[in-house]
KOLMIDO-197357 format. One record per residue (C-alpha): residue in three letters; chain; x, y, z negated. Coordinates in Angstrom, 1 decimal. Each point is the difference from the previous one (the first is absolute). Layout:
N
PT, ala, A, X, Y, Z
...
This chain:
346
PT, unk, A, 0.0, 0.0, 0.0
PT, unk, A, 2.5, 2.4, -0.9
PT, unk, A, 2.0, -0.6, 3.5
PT, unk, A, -3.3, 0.4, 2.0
PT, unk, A, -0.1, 3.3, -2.0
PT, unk, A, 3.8, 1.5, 0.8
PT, unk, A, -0.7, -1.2, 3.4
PT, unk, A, -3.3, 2.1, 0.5
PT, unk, A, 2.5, 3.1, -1.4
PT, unk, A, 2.5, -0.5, 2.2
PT, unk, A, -2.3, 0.2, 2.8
PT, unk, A, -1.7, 2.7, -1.3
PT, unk, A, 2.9, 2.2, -0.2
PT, unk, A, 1.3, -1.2, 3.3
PT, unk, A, -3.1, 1.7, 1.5
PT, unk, A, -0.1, 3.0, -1.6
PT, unk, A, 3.9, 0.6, 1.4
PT, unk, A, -1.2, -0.8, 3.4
PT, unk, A, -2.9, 2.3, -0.6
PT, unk, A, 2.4, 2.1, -0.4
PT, unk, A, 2.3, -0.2, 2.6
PT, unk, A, -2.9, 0.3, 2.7
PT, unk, A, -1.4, 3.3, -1.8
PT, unk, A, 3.6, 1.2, 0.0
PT, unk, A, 0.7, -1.1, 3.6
PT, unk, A, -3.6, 1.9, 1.3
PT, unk, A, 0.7, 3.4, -1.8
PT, unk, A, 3.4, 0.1, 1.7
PT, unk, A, -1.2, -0.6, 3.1
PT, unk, A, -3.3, 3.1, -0.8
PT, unk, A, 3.1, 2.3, -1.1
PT, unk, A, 2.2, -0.8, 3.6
PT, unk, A, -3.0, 0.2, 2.0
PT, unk, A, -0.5, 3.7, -1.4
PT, unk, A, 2.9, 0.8, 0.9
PT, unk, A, 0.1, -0.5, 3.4
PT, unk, A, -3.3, 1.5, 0.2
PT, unk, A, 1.5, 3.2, -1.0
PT, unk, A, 3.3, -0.1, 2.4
PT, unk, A, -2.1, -0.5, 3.0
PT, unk, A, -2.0, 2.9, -0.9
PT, unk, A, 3.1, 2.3, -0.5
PT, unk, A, 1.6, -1.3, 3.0
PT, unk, A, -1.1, 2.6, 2.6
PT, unk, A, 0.7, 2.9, -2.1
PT, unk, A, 3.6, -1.0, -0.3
PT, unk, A, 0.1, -0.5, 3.5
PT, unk, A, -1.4, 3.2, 1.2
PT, unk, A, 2.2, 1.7, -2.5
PT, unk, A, 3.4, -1.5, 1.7
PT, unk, A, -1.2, 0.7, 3.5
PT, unk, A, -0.6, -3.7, 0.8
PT, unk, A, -2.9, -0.5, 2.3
PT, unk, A, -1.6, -3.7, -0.6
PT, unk, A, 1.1, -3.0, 2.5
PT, unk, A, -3.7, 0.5, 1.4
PT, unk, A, 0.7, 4.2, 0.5
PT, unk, A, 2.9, -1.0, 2.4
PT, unk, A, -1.0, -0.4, 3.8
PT, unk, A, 3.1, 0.4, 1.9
PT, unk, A, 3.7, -0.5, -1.3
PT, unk, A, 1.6, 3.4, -1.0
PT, unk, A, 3.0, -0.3, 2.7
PT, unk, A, -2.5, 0.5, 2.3
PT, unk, A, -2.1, 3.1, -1.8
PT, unk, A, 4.0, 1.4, 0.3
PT, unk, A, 0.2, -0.5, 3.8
PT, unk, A, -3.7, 1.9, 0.8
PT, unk, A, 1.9, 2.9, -1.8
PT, unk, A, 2.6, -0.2, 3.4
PT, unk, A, -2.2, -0.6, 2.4
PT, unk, A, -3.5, 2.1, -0.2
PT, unk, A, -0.9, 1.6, 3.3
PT, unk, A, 0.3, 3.6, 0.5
PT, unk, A, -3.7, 0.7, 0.0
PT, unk, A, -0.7, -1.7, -3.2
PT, unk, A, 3.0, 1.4, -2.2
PT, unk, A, -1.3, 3.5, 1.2
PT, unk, A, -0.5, 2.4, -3.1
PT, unk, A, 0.0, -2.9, -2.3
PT, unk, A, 3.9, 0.1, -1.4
PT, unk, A, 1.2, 3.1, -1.2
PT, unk, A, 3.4, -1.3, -0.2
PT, unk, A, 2.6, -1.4, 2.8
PT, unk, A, -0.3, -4.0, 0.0
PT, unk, A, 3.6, -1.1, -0.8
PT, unk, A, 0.7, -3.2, 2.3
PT, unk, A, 3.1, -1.7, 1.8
PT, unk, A, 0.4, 3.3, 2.5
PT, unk, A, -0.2, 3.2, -1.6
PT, unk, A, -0.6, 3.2, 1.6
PT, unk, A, 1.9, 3.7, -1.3
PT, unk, A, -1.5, 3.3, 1.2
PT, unk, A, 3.2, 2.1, -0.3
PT, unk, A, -1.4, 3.3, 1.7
PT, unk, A, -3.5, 1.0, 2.3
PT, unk, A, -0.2, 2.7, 2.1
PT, unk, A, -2.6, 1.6, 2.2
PT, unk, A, 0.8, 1.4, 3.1
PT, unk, A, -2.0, 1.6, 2.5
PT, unk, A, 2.9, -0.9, 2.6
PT, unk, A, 3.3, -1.3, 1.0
PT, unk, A, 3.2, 1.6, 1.5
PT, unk, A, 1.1, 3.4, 0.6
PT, unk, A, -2.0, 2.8, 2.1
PT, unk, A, 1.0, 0.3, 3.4
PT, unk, A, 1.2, -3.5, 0.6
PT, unk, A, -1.9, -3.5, 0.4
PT, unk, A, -2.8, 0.8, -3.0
PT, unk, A, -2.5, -2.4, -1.1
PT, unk, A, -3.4, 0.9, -2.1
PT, unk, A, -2.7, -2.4, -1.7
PT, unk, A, -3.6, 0.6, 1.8
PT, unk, A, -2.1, 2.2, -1.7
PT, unk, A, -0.9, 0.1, -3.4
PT, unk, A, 3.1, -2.1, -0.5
PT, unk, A, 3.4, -0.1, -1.9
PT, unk, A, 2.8, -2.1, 0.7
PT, unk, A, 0.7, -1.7, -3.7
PT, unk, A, 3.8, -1.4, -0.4
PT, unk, A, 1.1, -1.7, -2.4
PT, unk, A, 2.9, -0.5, -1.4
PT, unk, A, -0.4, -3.9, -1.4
PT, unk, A, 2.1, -3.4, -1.2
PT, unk, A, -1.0, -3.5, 0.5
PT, unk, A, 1.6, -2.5, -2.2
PT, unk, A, -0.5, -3.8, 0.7
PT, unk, A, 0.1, -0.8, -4.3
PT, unk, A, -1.2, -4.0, 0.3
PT, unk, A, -1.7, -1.1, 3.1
PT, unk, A, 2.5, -3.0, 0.9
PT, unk, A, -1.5, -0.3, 3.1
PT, unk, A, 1.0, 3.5, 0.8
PT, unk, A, -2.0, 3.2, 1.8
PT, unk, A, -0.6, 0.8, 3.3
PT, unk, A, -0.7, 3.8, -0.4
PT, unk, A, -1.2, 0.8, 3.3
PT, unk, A, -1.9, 3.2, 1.0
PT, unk, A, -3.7, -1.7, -1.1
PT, unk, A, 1.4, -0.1, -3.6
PT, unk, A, -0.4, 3.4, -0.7
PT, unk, A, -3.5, 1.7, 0.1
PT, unk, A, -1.0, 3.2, -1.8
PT, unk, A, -3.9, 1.2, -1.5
PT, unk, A, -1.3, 3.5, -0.1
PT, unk, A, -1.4, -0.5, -3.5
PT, unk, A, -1.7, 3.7, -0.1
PT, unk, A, -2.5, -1.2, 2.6
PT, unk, A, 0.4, -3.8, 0.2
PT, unk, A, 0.8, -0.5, 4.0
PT, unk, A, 1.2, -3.2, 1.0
PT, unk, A, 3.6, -1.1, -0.3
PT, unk, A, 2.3, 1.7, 2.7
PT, unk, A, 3.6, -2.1, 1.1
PT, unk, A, 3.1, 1.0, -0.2
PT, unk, A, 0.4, 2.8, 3.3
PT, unk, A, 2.5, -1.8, 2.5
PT, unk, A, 1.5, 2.1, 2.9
PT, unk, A, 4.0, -0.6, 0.5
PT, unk, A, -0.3, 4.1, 1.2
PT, unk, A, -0.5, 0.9, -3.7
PT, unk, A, 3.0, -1.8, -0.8
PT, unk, A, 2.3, 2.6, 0.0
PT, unk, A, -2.2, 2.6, -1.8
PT, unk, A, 0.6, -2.1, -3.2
PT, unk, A, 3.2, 0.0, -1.8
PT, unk, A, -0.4, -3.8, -1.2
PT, unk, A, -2.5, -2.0, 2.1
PT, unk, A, -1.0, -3.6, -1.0
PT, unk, A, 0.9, -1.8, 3.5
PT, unk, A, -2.6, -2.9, -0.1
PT, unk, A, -0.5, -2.9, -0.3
PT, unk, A, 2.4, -1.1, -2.8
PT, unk, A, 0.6, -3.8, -1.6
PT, unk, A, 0.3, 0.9, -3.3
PT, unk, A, 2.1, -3.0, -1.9
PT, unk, A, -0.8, -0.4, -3.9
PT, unk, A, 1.8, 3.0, -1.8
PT, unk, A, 0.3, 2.2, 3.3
PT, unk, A, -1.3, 3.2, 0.0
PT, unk, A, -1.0, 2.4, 2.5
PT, unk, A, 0.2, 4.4, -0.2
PT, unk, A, -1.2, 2.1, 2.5
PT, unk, A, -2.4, 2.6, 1.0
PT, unk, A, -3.0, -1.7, 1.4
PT, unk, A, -3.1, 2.5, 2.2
PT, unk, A, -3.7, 0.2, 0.1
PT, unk, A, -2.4, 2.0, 1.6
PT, unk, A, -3.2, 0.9, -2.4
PT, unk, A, -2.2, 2.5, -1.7
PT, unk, A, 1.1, 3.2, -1.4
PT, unk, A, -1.1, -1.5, -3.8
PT, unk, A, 1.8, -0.2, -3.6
PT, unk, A, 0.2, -3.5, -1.2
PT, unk, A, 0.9, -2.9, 2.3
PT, unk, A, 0.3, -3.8, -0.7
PT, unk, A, 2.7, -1.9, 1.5
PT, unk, A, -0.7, -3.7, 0.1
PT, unk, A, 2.7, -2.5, 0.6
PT, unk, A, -1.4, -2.8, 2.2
PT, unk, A, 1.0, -3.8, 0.7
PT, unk, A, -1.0, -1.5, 3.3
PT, unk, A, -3.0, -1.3, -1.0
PT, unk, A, -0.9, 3.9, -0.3
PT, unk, A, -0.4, -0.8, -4.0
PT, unk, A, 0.8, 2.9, -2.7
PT, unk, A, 4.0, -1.1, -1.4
PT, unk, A, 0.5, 3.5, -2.1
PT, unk, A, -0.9, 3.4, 0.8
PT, unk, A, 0.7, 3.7, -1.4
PT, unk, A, -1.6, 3.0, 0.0
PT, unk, A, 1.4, 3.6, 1.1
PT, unk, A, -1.6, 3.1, -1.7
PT, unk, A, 0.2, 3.6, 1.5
PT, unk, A, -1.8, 2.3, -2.3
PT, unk, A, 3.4, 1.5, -1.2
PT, unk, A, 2.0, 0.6, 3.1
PT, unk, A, 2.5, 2.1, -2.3
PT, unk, A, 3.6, -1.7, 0.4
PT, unk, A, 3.5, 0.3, -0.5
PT, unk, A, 0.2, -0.5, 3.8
PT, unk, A, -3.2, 2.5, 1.0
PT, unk, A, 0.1, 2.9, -3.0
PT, unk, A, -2.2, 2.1, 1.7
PT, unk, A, -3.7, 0.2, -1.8
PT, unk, A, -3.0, 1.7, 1.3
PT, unk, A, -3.0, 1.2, -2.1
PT, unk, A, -3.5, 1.0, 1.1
PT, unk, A, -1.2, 2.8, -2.1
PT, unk, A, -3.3, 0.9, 1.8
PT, unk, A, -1.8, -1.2, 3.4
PT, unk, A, -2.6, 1.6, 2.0
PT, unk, A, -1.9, -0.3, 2.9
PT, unk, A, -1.0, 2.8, 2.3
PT, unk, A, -2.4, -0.7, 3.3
PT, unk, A, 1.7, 3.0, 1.9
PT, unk, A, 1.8, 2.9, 0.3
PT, unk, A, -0.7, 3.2, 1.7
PT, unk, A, 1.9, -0.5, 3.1
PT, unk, A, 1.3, -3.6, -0.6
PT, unk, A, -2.5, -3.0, 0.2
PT, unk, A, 0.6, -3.8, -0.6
PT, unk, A, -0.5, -2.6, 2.8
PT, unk, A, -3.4, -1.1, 0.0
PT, unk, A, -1.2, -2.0, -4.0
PT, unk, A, 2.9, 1.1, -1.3
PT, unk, A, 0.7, 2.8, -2.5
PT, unk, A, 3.1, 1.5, -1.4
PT, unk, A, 1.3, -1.6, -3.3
PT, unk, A, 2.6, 2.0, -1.4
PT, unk, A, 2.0, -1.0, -3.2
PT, unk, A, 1.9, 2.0, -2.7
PT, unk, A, 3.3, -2.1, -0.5
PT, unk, A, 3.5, 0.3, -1.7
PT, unk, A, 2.7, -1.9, 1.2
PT, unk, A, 2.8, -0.4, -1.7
PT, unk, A, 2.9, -1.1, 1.0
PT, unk, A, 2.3, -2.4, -3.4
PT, unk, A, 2.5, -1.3, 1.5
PT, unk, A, 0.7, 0.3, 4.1
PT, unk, A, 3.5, 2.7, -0.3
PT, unk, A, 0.2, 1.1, 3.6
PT, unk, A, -3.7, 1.3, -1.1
PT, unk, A, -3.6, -1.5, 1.5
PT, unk, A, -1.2, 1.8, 3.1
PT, unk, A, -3.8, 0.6, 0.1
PT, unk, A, -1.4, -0.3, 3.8
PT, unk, A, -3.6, -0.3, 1.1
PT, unk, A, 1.0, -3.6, 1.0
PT, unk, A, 1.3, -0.4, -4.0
PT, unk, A, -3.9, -1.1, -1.0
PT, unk, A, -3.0, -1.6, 1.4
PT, unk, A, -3.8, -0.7, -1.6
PT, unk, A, -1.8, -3.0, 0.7
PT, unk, A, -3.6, -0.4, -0.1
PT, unk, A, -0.8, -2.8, -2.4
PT, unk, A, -3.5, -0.9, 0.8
PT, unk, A, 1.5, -1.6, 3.8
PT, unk, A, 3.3, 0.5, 0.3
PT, unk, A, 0.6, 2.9, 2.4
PT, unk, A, 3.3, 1.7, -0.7
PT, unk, A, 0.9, 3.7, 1.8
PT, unk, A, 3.8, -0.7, 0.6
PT, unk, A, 1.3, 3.3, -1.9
PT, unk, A, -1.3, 3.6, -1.3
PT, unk, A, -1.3, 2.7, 1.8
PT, unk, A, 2.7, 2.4, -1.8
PT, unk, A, 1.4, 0.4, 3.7
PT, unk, A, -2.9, 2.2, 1.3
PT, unk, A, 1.0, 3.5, -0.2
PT, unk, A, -2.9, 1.8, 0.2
PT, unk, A, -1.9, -2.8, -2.2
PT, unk, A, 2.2, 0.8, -2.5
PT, unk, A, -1.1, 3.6, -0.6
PT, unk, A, -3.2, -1.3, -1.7
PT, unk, A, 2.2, -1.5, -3.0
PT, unk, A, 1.3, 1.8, -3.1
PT, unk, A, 2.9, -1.2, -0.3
PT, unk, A, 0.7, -3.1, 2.7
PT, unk, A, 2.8, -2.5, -0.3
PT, unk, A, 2.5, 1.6, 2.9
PT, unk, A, 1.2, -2.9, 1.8
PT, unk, A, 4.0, 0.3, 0.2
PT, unk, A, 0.0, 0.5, -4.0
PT, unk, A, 3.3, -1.5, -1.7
PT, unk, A, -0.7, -1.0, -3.5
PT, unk, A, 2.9, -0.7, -2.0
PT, unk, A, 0.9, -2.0, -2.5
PT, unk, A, -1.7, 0.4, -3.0
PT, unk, A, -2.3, 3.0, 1.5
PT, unk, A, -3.3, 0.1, 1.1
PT, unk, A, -2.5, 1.5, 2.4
PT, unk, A, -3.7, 0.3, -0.3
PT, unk, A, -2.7, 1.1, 3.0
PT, unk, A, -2.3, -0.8, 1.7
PT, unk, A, -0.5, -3.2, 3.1
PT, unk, A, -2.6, -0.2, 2.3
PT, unk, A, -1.7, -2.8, 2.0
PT, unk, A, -2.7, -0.8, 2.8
PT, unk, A, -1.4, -3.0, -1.1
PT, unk, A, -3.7, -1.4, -0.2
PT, unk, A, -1.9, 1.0, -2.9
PT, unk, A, 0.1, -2.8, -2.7
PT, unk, A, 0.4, -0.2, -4.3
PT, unk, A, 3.0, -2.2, 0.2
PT, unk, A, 3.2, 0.6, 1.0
PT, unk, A, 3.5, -0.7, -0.5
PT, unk, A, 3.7, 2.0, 0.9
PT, unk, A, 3.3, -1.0, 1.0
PT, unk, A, 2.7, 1.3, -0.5
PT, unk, A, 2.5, -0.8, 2.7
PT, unk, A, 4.1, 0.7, 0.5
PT, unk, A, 1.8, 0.5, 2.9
PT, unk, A, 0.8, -3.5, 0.9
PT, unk, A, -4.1, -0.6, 0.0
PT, unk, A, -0.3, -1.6, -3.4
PT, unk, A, -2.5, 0.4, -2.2
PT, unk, A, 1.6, 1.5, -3.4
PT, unk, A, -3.5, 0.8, -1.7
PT, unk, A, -3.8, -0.6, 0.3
PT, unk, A, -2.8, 1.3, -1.8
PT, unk, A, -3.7, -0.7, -0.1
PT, unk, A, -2.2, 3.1, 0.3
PT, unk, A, -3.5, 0.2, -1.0
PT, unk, A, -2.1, 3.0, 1.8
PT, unk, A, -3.6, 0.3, -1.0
């Protein structure tokens, strides 16, 4: 009887203990189970925290998100970058001028059509990693009027121009990895003040570009500043009469000449005035005109040296169509545009 008893104990207590063990064994498993409950949920935050889009985010590897960077078509990277793409082939704008022609009066001469300027730059083409290596041909190169958005123009290519150009880029050129290419390259475009240059592949695809501003024409190489202090229009005079739908602008200026030592000469060819509104351009001042002359104050004598450090101030006067919009040049001896200001006429 009394081993029937301790036997009934023993198994008594061996149950409780593996009572025990299972109700141990289920409460771990409650408190794990919690745990990774809470993980998952804190999960995305970490990940959005780090910058680490989800496997499932991901649609493309990011080598080739890189490449579209290199190879976007002209049309679409339009107005969307505000910085140059850096690439394999870089592109340096190293000067930009605007001239309203090339050579020297009384020999072979050339001019843009009208309402144009010639624009030459001054630029450097460096071949940094494209293994392969560049062909920088003439269709590499083309330039955008971004005042008024007109379609891309190419590079201007006539072997005549040649030797109006100090440095002219001889085209086509295999540029190896490393090489690079200065020169002065030319186009033909609209009178405007900010162009895009846009470096092209031959698939006609966006490599780099840079953009050339020319709100502040004021240089170490062109010190000579114009301001407008006052602008008029007038519809006639008493013995002087525009051509027909055009009136007489005429504009208060100072000129004044910073830096240029043999002194700046003021002629009636020094400035012109565009109409804004289409383009139209009268090629110089009417300042020549004697007898138009005697209807101004105090008019801008063409033949006027300004020296260095000095300057002038008078009147000019135009025929040009009536409009609200305008803009000046300012333009040297050798035809290039030193100055430009926009003119508002009400």
């Amino acid at each position: 009887m009394g081993r029937i008893l301790a036997e009934s104990a023993n198994n008594i207590i061996f149950t409780t203990f593996c009572i025990l063990i299972i109700f141990t064994v289920f409460i771990t498993a409650c408190i794990t189970n919690n745990s990774v409950t809470n993980n998952t949920i804190t999960t995305p935050e970490q990940t959005f925290h780090t910058g680490i889009a989800p496997a499932s985010d991901i649609t493309e590897p990011i080598t080739n998100q890189v490449q579209v960077l290199h190879s976007v078509t002209t049309d679409a990277r339009e107005g969307i970058q505000d910085q140059p793409l850096t690439g394999p082939i870089s592109i340096t704008i190293n000067s930009a001028s605007k001239q309203l022609g090339l050579g020297e009066w009384g020999n072979v001469y050339s001019e843009p059509m009208a309402g144009n300027v010639y624009l030459v730059l001054n630029i450097t083409v460096k071949n940094n990693d494209a293994k392969e290596g560049f062909n920088f041909s003439s269709s590499s190169l083309v330039v955008r009027d971004l005042d008024r958005g007109n379609k891309n123009r190419a590079m201007y290519v006539r072997d005549s121009l040649r030797k109006y150009l100090e440095n002219y880029i001889v085209l086509p050129v295999t540029m190896k990895q490393n090489d690079i290419v200065s020169g002065q390259v030319l186009f033909e475009m609209n009178d405007s003040m900010n162009y895009k240059v846009n470096l092209i592949d031959d698939n006609k695809n966006v490599i780099t570009y840079q953009t050339i501003n020319f709100d502040n024409l004021l240089t170490t190489e062109n010190p000579v500043n114009i301001t407008i202090n006052s602008a008029r229009k007038v519809p006639r005079f008493n013995t002087s009469y525009p051509f027909p739908g055009h009136i007489f602008l005429i504009l208060n200026a100072t000129i004044k000449n910073y830096g240029v030592r043999p002194g700046f000469v003021f002629e009636f060819t020094s400035v012109n005035v565009e109409d804004l509104r289409n383009g139209i351009k009268p090629e110089h001042s009417l300042n020549g005109g004697v007898n138009l002359m005697k209807n101004l104050e105090n008019p801008l004598v063409p033949g006027t040296n300004i020296k260095q450090n000095e300057s002038v101030t008078g009147q000019i006067i135009f025929g040009i169509a009536d409009s609200t919009e305008y803009r000046m040049n300012l333009i040297d001896g050798n035809k290039t545009i030193i100055a430009s200001r926009d003119i508002n006429v009400e």
